[in-house]
TIPA-675987 format. One line per field, with one value per residue (C-alpha): x, y, z. Coordinates in Angstrom, 1 decimal, always signed. Layout:
u: c(X | ...)
v: c(Y | ...)
w: c(Z | ...)
! end
This chain:
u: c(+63.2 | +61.3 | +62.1 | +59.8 | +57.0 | +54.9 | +51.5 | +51.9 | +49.9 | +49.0 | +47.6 | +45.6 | +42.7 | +39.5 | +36.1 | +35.6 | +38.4 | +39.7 | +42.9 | +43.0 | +44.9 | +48.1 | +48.5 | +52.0 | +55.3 | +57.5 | +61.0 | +61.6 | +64.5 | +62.4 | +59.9 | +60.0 | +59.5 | +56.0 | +55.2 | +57.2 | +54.7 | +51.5 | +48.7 | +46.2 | +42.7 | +40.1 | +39.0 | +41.6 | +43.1 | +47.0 | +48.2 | +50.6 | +53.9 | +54.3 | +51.5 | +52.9 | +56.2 | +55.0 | +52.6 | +56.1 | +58.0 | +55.4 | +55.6 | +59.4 | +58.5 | +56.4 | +59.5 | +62.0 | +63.1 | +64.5 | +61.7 | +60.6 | +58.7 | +56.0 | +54.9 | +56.3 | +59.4 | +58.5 | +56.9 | +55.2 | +57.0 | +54.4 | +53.8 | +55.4 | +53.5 | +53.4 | +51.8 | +50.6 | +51.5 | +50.4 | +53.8 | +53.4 | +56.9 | +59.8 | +60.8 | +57.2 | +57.4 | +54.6 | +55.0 | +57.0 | +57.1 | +58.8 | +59.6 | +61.1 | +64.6 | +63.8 | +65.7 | +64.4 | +61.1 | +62.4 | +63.0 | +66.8 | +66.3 | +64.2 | +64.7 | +63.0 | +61.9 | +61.3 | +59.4 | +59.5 | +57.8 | +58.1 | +57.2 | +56.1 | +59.0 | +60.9 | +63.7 | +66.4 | +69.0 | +67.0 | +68.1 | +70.7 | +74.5 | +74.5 | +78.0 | +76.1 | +73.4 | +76.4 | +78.4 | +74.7 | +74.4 | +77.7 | +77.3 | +74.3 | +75.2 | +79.0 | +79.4 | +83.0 | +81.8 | +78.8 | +76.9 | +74.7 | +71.8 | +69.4 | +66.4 | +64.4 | +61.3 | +60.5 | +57.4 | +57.9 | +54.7 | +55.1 | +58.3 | +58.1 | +58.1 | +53.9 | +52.9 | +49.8 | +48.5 | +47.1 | +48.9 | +45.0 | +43.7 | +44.3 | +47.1 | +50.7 | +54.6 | +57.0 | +61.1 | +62.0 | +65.5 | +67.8 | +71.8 | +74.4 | +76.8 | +75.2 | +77.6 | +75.1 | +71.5 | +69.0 | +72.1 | +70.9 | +71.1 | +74.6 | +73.5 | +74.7 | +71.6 | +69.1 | +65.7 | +62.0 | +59.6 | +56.1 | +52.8 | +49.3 | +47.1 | +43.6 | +42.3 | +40.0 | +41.9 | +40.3 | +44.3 | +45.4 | +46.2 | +44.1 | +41.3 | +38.5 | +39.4 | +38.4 | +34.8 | +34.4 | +35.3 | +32.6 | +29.6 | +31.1 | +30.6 | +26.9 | +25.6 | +27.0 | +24.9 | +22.3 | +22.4 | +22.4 | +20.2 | +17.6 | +18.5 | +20.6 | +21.8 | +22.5 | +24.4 | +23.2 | +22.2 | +25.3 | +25.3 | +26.7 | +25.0 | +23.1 | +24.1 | +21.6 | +22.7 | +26.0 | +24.9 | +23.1 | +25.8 | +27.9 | +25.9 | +25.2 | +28.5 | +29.3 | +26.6 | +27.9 | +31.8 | +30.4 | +31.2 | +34.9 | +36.4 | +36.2 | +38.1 | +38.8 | +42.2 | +42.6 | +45.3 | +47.6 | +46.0 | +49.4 | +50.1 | +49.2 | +49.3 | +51.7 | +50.3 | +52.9 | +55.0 | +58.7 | +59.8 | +62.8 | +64.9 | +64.8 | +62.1 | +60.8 | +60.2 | +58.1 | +55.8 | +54.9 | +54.1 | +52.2 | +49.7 | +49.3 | +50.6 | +47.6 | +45.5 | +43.0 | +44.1 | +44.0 | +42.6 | +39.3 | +36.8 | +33.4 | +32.0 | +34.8 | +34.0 | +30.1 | +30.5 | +32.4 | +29.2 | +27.1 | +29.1 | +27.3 | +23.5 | +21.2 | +18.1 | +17.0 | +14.6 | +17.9 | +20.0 | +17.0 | +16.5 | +20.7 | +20.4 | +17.6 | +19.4 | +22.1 | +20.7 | +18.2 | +21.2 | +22.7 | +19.5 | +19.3 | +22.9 | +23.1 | +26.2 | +29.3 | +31.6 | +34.5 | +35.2 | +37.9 | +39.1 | +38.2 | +35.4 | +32.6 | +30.1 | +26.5 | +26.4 | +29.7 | +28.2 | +24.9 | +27.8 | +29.0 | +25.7 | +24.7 | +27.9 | +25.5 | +22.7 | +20.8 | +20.3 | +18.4 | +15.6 | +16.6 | +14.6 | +15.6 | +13.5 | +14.4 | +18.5 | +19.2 | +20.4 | +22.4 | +24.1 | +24.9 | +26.6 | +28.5 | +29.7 | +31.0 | +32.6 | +34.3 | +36.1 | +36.9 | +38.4 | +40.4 | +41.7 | +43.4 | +44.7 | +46.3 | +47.3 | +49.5 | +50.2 | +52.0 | +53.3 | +55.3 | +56.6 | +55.4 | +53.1 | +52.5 | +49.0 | +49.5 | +50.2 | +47.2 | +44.8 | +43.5 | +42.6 | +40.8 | +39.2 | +35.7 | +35.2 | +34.0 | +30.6 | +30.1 | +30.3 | +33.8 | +34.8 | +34.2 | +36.1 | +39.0 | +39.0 | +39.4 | +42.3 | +44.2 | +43.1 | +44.4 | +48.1 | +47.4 | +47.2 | +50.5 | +52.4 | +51.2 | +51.9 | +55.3 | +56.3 | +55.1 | +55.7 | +58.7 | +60.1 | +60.3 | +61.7 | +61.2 | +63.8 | +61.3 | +58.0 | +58.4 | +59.6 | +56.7 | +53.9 | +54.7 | +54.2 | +50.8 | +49.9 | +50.6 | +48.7 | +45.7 | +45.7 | +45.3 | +43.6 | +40.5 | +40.9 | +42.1 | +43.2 | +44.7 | +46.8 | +50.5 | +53.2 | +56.8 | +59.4 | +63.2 | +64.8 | +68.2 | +68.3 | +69.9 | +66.8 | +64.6 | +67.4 | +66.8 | +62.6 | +63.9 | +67.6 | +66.8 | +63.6 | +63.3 | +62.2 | +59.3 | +60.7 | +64.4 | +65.5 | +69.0 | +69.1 | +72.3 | +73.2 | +75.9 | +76.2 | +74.7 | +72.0 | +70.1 | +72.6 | +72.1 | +70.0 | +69.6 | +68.9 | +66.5 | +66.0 | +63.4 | +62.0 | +58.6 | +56.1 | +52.9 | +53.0 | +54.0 | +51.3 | +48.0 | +48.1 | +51.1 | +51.5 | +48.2 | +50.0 | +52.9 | +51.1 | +53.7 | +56.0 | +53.7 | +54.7 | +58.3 | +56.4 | +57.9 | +61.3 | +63.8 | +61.2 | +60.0 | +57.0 | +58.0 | +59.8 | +58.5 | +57.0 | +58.6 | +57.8 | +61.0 | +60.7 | +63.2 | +63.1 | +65.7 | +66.4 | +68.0 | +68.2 | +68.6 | +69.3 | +69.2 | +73.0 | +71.3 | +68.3 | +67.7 | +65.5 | +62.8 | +60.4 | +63.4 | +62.6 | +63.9 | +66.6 | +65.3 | +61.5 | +62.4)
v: c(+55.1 | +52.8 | +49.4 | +46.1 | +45.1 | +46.0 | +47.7 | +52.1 | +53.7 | +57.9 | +59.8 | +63.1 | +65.6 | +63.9 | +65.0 | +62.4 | +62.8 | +58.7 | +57.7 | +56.1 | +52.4 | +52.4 | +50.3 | +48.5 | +50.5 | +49.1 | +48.2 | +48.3 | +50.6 | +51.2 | +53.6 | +57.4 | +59.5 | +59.5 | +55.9 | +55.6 | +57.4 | +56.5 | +56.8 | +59.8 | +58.9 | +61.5 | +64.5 | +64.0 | +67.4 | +67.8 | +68.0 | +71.4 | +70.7 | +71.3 | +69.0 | +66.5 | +66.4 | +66.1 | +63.3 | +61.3 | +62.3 | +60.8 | +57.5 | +57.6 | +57.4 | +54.9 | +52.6 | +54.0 | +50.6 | +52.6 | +54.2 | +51.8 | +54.0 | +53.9 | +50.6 | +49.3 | +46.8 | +44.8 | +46.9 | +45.9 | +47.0 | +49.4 | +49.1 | +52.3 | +55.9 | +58.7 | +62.2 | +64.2 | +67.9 | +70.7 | +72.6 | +75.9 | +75.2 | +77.1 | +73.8 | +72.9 | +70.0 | +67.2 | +64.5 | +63.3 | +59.2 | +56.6 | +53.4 | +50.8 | +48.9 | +45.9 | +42.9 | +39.8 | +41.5 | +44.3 | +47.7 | +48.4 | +51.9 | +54.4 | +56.0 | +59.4 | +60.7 | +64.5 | +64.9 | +68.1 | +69.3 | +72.4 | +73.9 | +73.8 | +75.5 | +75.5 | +77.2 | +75.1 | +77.6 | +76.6 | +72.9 | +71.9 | +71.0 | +67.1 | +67.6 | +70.2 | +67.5 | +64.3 | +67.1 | +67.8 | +64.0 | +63.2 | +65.9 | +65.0 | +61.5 | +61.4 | +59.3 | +59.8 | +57.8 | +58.0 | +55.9 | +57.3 | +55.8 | +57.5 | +57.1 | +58.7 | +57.7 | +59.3 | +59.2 | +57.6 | +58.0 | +62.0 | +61.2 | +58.9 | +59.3 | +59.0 | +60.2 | +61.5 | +57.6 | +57.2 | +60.1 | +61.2 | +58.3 | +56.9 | +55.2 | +55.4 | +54.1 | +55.1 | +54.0 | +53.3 | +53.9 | +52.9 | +53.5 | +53.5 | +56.1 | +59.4 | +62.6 | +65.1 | +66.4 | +65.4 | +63.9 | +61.4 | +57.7 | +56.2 | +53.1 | +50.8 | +51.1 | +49.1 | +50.0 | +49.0 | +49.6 | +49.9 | +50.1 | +50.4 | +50.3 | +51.3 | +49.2 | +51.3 | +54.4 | +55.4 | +56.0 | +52.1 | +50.1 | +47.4 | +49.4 | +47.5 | +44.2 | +46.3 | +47.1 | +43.7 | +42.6 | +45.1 | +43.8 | +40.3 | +41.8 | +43.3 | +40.3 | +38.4 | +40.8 | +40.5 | +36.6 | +37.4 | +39.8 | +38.9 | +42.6 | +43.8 | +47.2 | +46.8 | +49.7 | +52.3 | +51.1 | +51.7 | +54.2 | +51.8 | +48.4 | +46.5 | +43.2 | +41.8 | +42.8 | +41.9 | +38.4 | +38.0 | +39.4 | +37.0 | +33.9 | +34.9 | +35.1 | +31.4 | +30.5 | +31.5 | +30.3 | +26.8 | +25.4 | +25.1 | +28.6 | +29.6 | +27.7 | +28.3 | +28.5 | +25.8 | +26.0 | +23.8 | +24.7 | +24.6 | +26.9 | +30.8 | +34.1 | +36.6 | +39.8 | +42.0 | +43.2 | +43.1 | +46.5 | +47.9 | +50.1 | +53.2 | +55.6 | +56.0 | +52.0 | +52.3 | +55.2 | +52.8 | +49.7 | +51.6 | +52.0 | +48.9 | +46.9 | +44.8 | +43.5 | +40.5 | +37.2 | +35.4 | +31.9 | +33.5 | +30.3 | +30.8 | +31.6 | +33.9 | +35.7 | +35.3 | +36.9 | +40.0 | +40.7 | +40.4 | +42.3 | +45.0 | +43.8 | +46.3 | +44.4 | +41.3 | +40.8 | +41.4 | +39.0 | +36.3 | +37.3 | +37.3 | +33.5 | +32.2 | +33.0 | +31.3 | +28.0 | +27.7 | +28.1 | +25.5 | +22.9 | +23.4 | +22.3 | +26.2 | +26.2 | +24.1 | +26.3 | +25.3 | +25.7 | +25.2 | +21.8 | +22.0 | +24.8 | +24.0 | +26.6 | +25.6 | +26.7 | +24.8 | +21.5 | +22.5 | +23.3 | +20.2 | +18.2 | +19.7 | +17.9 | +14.6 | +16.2 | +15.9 | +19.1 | +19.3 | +22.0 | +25.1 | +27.6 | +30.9 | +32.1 | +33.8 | +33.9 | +31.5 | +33.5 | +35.5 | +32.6 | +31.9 | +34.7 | +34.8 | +31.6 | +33.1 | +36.0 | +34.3 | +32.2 | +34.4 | +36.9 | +33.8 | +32.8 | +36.5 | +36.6 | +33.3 | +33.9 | +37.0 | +35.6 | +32.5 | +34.1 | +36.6 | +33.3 | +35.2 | +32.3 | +28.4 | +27.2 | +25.4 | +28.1 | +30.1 | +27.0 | +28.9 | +32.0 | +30.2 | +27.2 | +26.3 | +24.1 | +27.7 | +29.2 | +31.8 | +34.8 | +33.3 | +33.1 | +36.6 | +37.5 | +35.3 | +37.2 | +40.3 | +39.5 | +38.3 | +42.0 | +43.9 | +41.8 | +42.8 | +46.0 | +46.2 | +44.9 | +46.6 | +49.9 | +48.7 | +47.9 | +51.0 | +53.3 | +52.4 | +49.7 | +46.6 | +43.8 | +39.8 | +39.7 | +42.0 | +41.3 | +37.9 | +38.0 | +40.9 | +38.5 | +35.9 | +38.8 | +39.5 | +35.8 | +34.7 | +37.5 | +37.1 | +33.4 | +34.4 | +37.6 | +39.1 | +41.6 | +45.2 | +47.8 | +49.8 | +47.2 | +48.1 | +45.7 | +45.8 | +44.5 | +44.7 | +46.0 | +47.7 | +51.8 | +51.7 | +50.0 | +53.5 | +56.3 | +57.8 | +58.6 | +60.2 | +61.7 | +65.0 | +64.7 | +65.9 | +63.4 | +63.3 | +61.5 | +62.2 | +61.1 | +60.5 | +58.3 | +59.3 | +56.5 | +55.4 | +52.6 | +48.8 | +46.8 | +48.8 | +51.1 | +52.3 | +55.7 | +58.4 | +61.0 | +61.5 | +64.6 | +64.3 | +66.2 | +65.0 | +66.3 | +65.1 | +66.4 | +63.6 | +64.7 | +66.2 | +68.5 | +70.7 | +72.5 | +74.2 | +77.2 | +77.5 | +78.9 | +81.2 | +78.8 | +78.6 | +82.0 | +80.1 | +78.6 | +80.7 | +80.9 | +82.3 | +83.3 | +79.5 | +78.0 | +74.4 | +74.1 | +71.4 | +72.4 | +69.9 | +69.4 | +69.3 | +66.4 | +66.1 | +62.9 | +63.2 | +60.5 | +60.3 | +57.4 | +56.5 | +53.5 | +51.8 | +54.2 | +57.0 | +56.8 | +58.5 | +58.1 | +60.2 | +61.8 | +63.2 | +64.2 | +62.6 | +65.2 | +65.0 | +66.2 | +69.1)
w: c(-148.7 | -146.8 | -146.6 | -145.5 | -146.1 | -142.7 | -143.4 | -143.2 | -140.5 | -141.7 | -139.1 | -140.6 | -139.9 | -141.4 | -141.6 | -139.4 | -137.5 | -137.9 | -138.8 | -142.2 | -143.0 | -145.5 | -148.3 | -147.8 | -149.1 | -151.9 | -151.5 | -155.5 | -156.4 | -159.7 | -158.0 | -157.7 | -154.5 | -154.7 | -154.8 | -151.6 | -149.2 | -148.3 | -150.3 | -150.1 | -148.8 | -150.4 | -148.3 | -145.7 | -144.2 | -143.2 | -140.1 | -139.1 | -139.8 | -135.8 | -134.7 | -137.3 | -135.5 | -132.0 | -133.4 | -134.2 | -131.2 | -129.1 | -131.9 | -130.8 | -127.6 | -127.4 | -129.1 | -126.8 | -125.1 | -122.6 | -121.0 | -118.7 | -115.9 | -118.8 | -118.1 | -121.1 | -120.4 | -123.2 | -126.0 | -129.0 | -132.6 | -134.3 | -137.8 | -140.0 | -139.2 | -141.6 | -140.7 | -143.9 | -142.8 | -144.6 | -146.1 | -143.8 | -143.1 | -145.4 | -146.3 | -147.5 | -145.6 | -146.7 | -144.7 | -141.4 | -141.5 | -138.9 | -139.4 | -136.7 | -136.8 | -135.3 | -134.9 | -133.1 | -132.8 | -130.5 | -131.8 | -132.3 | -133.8 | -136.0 | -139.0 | -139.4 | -142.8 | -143.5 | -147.2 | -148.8 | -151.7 | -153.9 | -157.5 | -159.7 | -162.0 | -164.9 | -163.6 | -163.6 | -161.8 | -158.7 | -159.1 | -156.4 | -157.5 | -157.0 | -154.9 | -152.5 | -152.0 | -151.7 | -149.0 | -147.1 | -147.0 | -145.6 | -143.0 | -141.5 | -141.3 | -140.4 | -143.4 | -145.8 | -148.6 | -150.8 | -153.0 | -155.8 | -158.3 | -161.0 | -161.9 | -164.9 | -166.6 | -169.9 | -172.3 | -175.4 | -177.3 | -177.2 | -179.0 | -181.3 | -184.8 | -185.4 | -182.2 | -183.1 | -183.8 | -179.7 | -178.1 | -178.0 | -176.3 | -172.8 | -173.8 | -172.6 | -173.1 | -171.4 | -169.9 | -166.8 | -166.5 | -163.6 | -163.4 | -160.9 | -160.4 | -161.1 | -162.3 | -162.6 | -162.1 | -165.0 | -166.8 | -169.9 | -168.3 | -169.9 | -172.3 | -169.5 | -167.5 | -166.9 | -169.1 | -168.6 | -171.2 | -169.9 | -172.0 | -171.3 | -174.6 | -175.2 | -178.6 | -180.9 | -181.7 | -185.6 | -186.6 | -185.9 | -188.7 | -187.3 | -186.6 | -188.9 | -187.0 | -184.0 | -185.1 | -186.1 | -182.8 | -181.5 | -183.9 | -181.7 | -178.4 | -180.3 | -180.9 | -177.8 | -175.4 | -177.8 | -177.0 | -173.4 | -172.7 | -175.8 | -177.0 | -179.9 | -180.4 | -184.0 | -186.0 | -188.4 | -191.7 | -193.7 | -196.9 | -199.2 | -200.1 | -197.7 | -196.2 | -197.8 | -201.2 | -201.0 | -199.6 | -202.6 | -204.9 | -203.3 | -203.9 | -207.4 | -208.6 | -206.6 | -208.5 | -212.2 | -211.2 | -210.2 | -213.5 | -212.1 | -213.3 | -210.1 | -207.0 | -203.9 | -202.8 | -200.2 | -198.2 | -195.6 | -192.1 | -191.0 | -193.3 | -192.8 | -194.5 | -193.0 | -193.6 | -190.7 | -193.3 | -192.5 | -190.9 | -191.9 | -190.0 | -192.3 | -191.2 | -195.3 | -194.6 | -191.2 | -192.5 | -195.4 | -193.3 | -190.6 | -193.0 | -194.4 | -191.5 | -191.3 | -194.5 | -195.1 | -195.1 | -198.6 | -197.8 | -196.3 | -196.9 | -197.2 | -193.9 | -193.5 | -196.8 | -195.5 | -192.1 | -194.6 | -195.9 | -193.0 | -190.7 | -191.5 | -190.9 | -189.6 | -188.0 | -187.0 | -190.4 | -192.6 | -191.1 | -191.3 | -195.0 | -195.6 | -193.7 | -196.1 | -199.3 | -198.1 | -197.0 | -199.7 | -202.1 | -200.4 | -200.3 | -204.1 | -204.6 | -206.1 | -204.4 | -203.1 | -201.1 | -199.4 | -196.1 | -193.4 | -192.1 | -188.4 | -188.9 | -185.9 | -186.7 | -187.1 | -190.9 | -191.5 | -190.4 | -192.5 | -195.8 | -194.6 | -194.9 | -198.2 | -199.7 | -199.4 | -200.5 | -197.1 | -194.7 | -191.1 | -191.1 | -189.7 | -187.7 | -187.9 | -185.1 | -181.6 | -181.1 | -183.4 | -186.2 | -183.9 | -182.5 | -186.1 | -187.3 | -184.3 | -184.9 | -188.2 | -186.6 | -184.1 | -186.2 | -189.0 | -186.1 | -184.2 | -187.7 | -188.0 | -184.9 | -185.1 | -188.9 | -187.1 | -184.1 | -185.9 | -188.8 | -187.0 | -184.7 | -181.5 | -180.1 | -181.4 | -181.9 | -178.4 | -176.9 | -178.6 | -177.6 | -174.6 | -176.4 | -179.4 | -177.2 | -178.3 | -175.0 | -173.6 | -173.9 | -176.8 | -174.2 | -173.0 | -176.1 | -177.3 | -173.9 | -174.9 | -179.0 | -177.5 | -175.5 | -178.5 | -180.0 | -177.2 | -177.5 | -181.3 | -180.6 | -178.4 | -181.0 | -183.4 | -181.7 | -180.6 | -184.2 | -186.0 | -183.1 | -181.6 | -184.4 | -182.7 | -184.2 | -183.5 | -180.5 | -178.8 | -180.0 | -178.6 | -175.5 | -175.0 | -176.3 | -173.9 | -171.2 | -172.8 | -173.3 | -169.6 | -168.1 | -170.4 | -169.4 | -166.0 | -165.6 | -167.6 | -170.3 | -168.7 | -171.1 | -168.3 | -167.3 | -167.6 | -169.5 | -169.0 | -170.8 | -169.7 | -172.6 | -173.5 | -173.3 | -176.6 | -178.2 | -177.7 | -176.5 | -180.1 | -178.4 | -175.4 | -176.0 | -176.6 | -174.7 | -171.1 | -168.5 | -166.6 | -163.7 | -163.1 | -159.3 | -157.6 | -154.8 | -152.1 | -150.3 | -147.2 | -144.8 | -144.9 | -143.8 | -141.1 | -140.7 | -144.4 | -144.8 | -147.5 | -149.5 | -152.5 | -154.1 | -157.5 | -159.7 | -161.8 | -163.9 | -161.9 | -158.0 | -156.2 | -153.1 | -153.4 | -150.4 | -150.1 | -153.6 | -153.6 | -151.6 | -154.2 | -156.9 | -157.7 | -159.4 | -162.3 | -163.5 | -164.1 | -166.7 | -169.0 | -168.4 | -170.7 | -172.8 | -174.0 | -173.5 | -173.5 | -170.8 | -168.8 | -165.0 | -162.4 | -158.8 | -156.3 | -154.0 | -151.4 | -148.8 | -146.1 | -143.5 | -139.9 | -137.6 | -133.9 | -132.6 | -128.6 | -128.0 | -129.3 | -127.1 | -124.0 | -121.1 | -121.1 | -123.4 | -125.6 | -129.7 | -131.9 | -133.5 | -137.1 | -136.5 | -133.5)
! end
């Protein structure tokens, strides 16, 4: 595994016959085989497996300190080169990488990597014994004792209990698992390893039990473009009443209940609904809450209840019309609604004027209408988010303040809303899916939060949350991995090297398993069809140092 962080050089046929520039290599113990080598750049062609080798015995050379009748007493440390090759080999070797020792800026050593890739198969009677692979290490490396670590990654969506609810969508949660001490190939990681749980959420699956907050947070994003661009796509007249109809239900029967029958309920602000029912642990209890996980607030004001009716407008003439009943209704002194302490919306401070009996004259020409509603919709949409967000303690209303800011333009703040729907949607995903409770809910909102904060919404954006094996082994027990990797280790510091045989789901390279179509009829080993195909990765590595070198134009011993 390479080590540093000193920019990858990959040398490779191109159309145009350049050499391409490598993305730096990761030192995290976390990653698989194939995030160690060098990115692929599109329509680049392998070298031989021969060429590839002579291309990194004359890299060797060049570092060879010892080689001065080449004119270079004092030569400069290269960056890290890594030759794709094309897997003509029997090995079906991939790629040939070198990477300096240095110390003190001068090159004390080389370590040679040899990556081969196979598959892919189901049959596991190909798999190597683990011992044969510790023996091969200690062989080729002189080494008498061994160190070992696993790695296995497993999807947890495809396992859990409702996995049909975004298994569809581009959505994806899987475990990172990392242990020391590995007994056996694809053994199940013991409960004492360390777990990451990694999610990447798309909002607007149908199945979600938030999935009417999501169109209303898409009539938002409607009518903000419609502000911007002077445009509005607006949506289908709907089959049921119009918006315009139930506006005017609505104000009729304020109208009749204004004899004090009828009052609003007028909470605390400080005070909010919690509508994330408690999840139990029994399944019978998470089937039931998935469904109803997520239900209207009761202290909707009447803006709130006003932007429920209008949401589903259909021109620009309806929501004008829908506007007028409401404001005459209001000049009259027809109605007295209550509304929110703290609502800023242009119709609250319009409620709020009619209260003394004097209004400004509205125009509802141009945008302004749209503006209006949008008003209405963001705060009814904040107000559920925050209800949530607060009454399942995940976030304080300080800590919310950035999300639901009104010192932003309208556009910003639509941009902020959906943020806090995308961090709804997590949660709500991990609670029904995998059944989260507080102790992990929180920790993952502060994730969300602190990211949102800083970056702009990206749906393909992947969380991760250190979590304890035990929390989801019950997803992924009987479940085979889609990662699994040991890592064979010996010696220290620059001296260390080793050995890292994998097996995964995805090819780890693009090139090199085109010409091992065979495997696929594996595919249906011991007559089932679910066996999952893997691709065999192996990375072996040798090393040289200044003893080791000779003069001349020697090769190194790994890549003859």
């Amino acid at each position: 595994m390479l080590r540093g962080k000193v920019t990858d050089v990959e040398i490779s046929l191109t159309h145009n016959e350049e050499s391409d520039s490598m993305e730096e290599s990761r030192a995290d113990d976390a990653v698989y085989a194939s995030e160690v080598l060098p990115k692929q750049s599109p329509g680049a062609l392998a070298l031989s497996v021969g060429r590839a080798k002579q291309l990194i015995s004359l890299y060797t050379m060049l570092q060879n300190p010892n080689m001065t009748y080449l004119g270079m007493s004092d030569p400069v440390v290269l960056p890290p080169l890594w030759a794709r090759s094309d897997g003509s080999d029997p090995q079906h070797t991939c790629w040939i990488g070198a990477e300096p020792l240095k110390a003190a800026n001068k090159v004390t050593g080389l370590n040679i990597y040899l990556v081969s890739c196979d598959g892919p198969t189901a049959d596991k009677t190909c798999f190597p014994n683990l011992e044969e692979l510790k023996m091969e290490h200690k062989i080729r490396h002189h080494s008498s004792v061994v160190t070992t670590k696993g790695f296995a990654q497993y999807e947890l969506v495809g396992a859990a209990a409702i996995e049909d609810t975004i298994a569809e969508s581009g959505s994806s949660i899987y475990v990172d698992i990392t242990w020391n001490g590995v007994e056996k190939i694809l053994e199940t990681p013991p409960l004492i390893s360390a777990a990451t749980l990694n999610i990447a959420l798309e909002s607007g699956d149908p199945r979600s039990p938030v999935f009417q907050l999501y169109r209303e947070l898409q009539f938002l994003l409607v009518l903000a473009e419609g502000l911007k661009t002077d445009v509005t796509e607006w949506p289908e007249p709907s089959e049921s009443e119009s918006a315009f109809k139930l506006v005017q239900e609505f104000l009729t029967d304020l109208k009749k209940k204004l004899d004090g029958d009828y009052i609003f309920e007028n909470k605390n602000e400080t005070e909010t609904n919690i509508f994330f029912q408690k999840i139990k642990s029994d399944t019978a209890a998470v089937d039931s809450c998935i469904k109803s996980i997520f239900g209207e607030r009761g202290d909707l004001d009447f803006t709130e209840q006003l932007w429920c009716k209008m949401k589903t407008v259909s021109s620009h003439q309806e929501l004008i019309d829908c506007f007028t009943l409401v404001i005459k209704s209001l000049e009259r002194g027809e109605i007295q609604p209550w509304i929110h302490q703290g609502s800023s919306s242009f119709l609250s401070q319009l409620i709020q004027q009619s209260y003394h009996g004097k209004m400004e004259d509205v125009s509802l020409s141009d945008i302004t209408p749209i503006q209006m509603l949008l008003e209405l919709g963001l705060e009814k949409l904040k107000k559920d988010y925050v209800s949530f967000f607060i009454g399942q303690e995940l976030a304080t209303v300080t800590y919310l303040d950035y999300f639901i800011s009104t010192s932003v333009n309208l556009q910003e703040q639509v941009h902020r809303v959906q943020k806090l729907h995308h961090m709804l949607e997590i949660m709500v995903s991990c609670t029904g899916l995998l059944q989260f409770r507080h102790e992990n809910l929180f920790p993952l909102t502060q994730i969300c939060m602190k990211y949102y904060k800083e970056n702009p919404l990206n749906e393909k954006h992947v969380f991760q949350l250190p979590i304890r094996p035990a929390l989801v082994k019950k997803f992924y027990q009987n479940d085979n991995p889609e990662v699994w990797k040991v890592e064979i280790s010996s010696g220290h510091g620059q001296k260390e090297v080793k050995t890292t045989w994998q097996v995964s789901t995805n090819a780890p390279v693009e090139h090199g398993t085109s010409n091992n179509s065979g495997f696929l009829s594996d595919s249906t080993v011991n007559g089932s069809s679910e066996e999952k195909l893997y691709f065999i990765t192996m990375t072996q590595c040798s090393q040289n140092g200044n003893a080791g070198w000779r003069d001349g134009p020697r090769r190194f011993a790994g890549v003859q």
